[in-house]
DOTI-538813 format. One line per field, with one value per residue (C-alpha): residue number from 1; y, x, z. Coordinates in steps of 0.1 Angstrom, whole numbers, plus 5000, padded with zeros to 4 digits. Layout:
num [NUM/...];
north [Y/...];
east [X/...];
up [Z/...];
//
This chain:
num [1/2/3/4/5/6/7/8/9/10/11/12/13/14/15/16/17/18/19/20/21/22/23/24/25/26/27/28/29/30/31/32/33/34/35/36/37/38/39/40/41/42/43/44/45/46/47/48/49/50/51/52/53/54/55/56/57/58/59/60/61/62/63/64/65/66/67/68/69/70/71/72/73/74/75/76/77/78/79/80/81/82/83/84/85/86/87/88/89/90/91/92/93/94/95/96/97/98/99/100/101/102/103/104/105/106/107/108/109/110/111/112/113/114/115/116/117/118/119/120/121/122/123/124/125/126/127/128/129/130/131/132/133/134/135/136/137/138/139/140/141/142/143/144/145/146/147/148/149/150/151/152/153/154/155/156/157/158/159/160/161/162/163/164/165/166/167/168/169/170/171/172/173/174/175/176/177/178/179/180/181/182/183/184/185/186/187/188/189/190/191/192/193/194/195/196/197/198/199/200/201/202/203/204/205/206/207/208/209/210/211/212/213/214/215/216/217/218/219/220/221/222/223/224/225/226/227/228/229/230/231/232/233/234/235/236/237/238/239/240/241/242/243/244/245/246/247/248/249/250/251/252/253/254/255/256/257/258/259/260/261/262/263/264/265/266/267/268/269/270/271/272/273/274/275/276/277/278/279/280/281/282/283/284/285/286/287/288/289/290/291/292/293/294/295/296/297/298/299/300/301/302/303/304/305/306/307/308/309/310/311/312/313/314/315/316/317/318/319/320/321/322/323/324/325/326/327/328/329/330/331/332/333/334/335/336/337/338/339/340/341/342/343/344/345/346/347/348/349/350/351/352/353/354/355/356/357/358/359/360/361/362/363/364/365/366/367/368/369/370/371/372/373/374/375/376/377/378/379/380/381/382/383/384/385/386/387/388/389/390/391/392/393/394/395/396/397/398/399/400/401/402/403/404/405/406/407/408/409/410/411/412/413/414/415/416];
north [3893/3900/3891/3882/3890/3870/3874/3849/3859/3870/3890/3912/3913/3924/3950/3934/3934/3955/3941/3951/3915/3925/3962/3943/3915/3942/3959/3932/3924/3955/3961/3931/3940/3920/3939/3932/3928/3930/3924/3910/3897/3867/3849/3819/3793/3766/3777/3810/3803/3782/3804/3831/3803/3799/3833/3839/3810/3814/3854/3861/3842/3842/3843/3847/3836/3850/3831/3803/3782/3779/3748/3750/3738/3774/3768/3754/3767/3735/3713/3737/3736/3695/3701/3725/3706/3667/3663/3648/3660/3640/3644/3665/3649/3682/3703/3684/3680/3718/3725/3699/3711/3751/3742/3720/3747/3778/3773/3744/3718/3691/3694/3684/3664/3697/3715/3685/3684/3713/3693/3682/3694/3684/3660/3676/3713/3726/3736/3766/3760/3788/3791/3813/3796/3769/3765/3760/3780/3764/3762/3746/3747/3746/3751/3788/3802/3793/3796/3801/3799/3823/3819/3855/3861/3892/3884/3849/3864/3888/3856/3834/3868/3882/3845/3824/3837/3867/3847/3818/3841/3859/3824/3812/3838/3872/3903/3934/3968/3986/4021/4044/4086/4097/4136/4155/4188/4208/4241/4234/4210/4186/4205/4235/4212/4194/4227/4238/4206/4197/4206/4187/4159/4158/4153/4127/4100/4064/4043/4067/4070/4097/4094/4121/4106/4142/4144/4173/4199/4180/4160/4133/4128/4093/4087/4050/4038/4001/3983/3961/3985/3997/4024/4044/4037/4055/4084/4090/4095/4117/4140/4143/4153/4179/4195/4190/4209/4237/4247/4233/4240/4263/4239/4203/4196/4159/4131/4095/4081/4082/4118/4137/4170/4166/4141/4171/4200/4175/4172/4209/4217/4197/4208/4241/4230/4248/4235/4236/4242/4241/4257/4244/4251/4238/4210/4197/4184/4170/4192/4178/4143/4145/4163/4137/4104/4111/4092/4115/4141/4148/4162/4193/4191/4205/4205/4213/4232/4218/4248/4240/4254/4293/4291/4266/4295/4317/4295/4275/4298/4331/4349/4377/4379/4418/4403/4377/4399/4421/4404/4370/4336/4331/4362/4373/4387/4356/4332/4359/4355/4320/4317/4339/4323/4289/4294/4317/4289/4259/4280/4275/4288/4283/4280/4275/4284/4275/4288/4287/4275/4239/4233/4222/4247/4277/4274/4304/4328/4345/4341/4323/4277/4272/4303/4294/4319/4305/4319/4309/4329/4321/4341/4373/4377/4364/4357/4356/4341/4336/4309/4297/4263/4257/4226/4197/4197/4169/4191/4220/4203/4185/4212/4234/4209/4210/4245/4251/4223/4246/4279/4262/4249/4280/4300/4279/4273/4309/4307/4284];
east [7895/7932/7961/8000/8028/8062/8089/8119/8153/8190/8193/8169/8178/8213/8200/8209/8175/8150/8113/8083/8065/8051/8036/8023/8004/7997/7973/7963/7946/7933/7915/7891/7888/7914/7928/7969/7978/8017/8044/8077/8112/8129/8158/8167/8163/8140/8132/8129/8102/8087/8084/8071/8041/8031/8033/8005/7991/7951/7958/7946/7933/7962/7997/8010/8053/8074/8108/8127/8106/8138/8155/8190/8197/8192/8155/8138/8102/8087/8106/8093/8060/8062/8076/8048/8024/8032/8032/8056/8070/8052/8058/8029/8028/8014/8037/8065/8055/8054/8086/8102/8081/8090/8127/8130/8110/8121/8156/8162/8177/8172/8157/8175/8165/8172/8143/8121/8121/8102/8074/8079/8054/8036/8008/7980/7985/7965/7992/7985/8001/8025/8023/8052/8071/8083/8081/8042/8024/8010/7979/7973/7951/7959/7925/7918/7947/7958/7992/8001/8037/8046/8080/8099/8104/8083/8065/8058/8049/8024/8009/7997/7982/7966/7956/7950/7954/7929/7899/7903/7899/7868/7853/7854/7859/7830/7848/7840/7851/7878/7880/7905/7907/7940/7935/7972/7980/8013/8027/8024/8035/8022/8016/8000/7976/7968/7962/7937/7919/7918/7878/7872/7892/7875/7840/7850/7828/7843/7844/7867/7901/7927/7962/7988/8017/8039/8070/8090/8065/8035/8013/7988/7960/7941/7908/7899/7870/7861/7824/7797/7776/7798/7774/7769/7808/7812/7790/7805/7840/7825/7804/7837/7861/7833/7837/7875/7879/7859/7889/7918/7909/7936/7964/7943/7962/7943/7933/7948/7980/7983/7981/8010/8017/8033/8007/7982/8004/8007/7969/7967/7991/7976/7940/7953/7974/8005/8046/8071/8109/8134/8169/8182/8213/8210/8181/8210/8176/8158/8122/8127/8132/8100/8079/8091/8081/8050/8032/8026/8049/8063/8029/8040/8076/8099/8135/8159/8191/8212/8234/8250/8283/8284/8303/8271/8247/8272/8277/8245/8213/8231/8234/8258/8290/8282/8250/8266/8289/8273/8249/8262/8257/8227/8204/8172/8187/8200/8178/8147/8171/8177/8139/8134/8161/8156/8114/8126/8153/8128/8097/8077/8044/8059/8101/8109/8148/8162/8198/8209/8237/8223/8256/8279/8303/8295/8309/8311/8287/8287/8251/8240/8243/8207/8193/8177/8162/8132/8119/8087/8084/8047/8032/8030/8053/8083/8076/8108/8105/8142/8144/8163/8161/8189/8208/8214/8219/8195/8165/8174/8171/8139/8121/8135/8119/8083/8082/8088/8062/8034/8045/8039/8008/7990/8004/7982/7955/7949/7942/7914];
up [3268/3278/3259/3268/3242/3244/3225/3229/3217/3233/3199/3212/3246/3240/3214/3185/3167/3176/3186/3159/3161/3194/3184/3150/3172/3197/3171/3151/3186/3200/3163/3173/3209/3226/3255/3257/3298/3294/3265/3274/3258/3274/3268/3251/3280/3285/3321/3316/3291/3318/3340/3317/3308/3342/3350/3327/3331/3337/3345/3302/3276/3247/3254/3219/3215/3188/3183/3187/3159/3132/3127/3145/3182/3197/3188/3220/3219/3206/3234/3257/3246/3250/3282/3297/3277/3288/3254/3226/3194/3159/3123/3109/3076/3057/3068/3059/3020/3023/3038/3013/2982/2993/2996/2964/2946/2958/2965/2943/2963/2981/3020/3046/3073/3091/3073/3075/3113/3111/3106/3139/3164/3198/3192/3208/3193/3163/3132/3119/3084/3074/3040/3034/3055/3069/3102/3115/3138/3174/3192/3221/3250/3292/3314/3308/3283/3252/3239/3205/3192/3159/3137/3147/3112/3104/3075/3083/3118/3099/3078/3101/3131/3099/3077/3109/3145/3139/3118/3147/3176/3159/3156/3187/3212/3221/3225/3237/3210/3217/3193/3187/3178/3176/3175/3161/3179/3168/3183/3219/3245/3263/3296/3282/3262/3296/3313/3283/3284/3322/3324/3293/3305/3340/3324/3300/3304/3323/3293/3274/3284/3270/3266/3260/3236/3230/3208/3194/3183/3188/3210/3202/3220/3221/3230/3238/3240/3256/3254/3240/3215/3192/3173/3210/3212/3179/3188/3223/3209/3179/3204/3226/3197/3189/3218/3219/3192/3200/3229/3215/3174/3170/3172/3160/3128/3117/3133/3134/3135/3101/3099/3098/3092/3058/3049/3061/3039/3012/3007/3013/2983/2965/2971/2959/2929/2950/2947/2971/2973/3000/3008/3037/3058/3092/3088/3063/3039/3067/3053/3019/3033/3053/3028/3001/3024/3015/2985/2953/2968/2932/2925/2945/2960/2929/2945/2972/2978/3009/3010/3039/3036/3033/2999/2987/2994/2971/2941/2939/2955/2944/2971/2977/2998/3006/3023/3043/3055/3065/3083/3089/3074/3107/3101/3086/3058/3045/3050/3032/3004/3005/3003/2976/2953/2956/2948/2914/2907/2910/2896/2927/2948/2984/2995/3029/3041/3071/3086/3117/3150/3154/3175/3191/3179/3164/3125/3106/3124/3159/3170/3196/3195/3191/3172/3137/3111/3092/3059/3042/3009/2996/2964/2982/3007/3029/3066/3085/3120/3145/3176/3199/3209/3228/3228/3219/3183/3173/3192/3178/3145/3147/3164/3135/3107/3127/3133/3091/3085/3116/3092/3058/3070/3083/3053/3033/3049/3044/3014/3017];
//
């Protein structure tokens, strides 16, 4: 069963908004086996949308439209869909009570006949009542595809897939399953991952497909997994990770999207009853920020020092100005003691320090735009390690942030 997503909007065209309603329906679908056969944005013109319709016309089975459902002029889609449809625009008599009871009650006024033309809708499509909302979703039906129309609103969007589309399409259509394993790698890149795997890869069976998806520091690999009997499904992927992990262990952090690596440390530190602190010069806070997105982080996380001026480091972590210059604001010698005072100040098991050139210019040190000094000071030692990772400043950043998150991580899990 394939699936078509539009969305219809010039705000998103022209960059103003950015498109989530399509990756939202895209899973909603794929979780009940719907395959999706192409997304795409459109503009706001009637033949435009046409021509979209008839492109997919009879090629999939849904073609599911986000936008153009409000009640101002600019909103065509339910013209359109009269148009495609040879159909005509009627007064759906429950819809309208809700729209006027949501507008008298929620915003206290009376509705307009402008609000209560969203009750208009073509004659021969099925409503799919948005409750939180008021304009309706559409079903309706040409020889092999159906095309359903969705508010672009997010959350009314997210009502009617999750309340209406979803339950409707498990009723009446049979659908093959499509699974998911989402297997998290961190310390190398995507190529040398490929190389380690490429005999494992080759013998992978035809109904399982794997998918490289790399970003800075890490890679995730996805196995996918298409067919009717679920339960062999289930094991096939299960045997194959097994054996996955027996080459590339070393570097397998968690599995599934969800999994991050400070969602990984955080259960780790808190496994071990551990707490964390961070001094942070060129990552400007970014380690605290990530280790604190997680939920219950104050359960472990204790504090932060952004020292990123050198005077900071001075007045607020204590450090000396003999060390700094001596050795520079960008050197092992600073950073060990950046670690070491910010875990006495906050009272904590683990501190991780970073310093370092991120760039452009090179501030108050001579070393190298690009070269970072990382410390982790855990309960029985400080482990320096220096980089370089060249330019531009955002990499050298982000890639600074993972690599403290790989050290913290294997620190600990030594003491499993």
């Amino acid at each position: 069963m394939k699936a078509a997503i539009i969305t219809i909007g010039d705000e998103i065209l022209i960059g103003q908004i950015v498109d989530t309603n399509s990756a939202f329906i895209a899973k909603s679908l794929d979780r009940i086996g719907v395959e999706i056969y192409e997304m795409i944005s459109i503009s706001d013109s009637k033949q435009h949308i046409l021509e979209t319709f008839e492109k997919f016309q009879n090629k999939v089975d849904l073609v599911l439209i986000t936008g153009g459902l409000g009640p101002t002029k600019d909103d065509i889609t339910k013209k359109t869909f009269c148009d495609y449809f040879g159909d005509e625009l009627i007064v759906n008599k429950e819809v309208e009570e809700h729209v006027i009871e949501l507008i008298e009650r929620v915003m206290n006024r009376k509705a307009s006949q402008i609000n209560k033309d969203q009750a208009l809708v073509p004659s021969k499509c099925t409503v799919l009542h948005n409750k939180v909302g008021t304009a309706p979703g559409m079903w309706m039906k040409k020889e092999n595809t159906v095309f359903i129309s969705l508010p672009g609103v997010p959350y009314e969007m997210k009502y009617l897939v999750e309340n209406e589309i979803i339950p409707k399409v498990v009723r009446e259509y049979k659908r093959p399953y499509i699974l998911h394993k989402t297997i998290l790698t961190y310390g190398q890149g995507e190529s040398l991952v490929a190389e380690r795997i490429e005999n494992w890869e080759n013998n992978l069976p035809d109904f399982i497909k794997l998918a490289y998806l790399p970003s800075p520091g890490r890679v995730r690999l996805r196995l996918s997994a298409k067919g009717i009997d679920k339960e062999f499904l289930e094991t096939s992927i299960a045997e194959n990770v097994i054996s996955l992990s027996k080459i590339i262990g070393d570097i397998i952090v968690g599995y599934d999207d969800d999994e991050t690596i400070e969602t990984i440390v955080g259960h780790l530190l808190k496994q071990q009853n551990k707490t964390i602190s961070t001094a942070e010069s060129c990552t400007g806070g970014k380690i605290a920020q990530i280790l604190t997105s997680v939920s219950g982080a104050s359960n472990y996380f204790k504090g932060s020092v952004v020292s990123y001026a050198t005077e900071t480091k001075i007045t607020v972590l204590g450090l000396s100005q003999e060390l700094i210059k001596e050795h520079s604001v960008v050197s092992a010698a600073v950073v060990k003691q950046m670690a070491i005072n910010v875990k006495n100040m906050m009272k904590t098991d683990y501190a991780i320090a970073t310093t370092g050139n991120a760039g452009p210019t090179k501030g108050d040190s001579n070393a190298e735009v690009g070269t970072v000094f990382i410390a982790l000071a855990t309960p029985n030692e400080v482990i320096i390690e220096e980089f370089n990772f060249g330019q531009p400043r955002e990499k050298v950043i982000d890639r600074t942030v993972i690599k403290s998150m790989e050290m913290l991580r294997k620190e600990i899990l030594k003491n499993l």
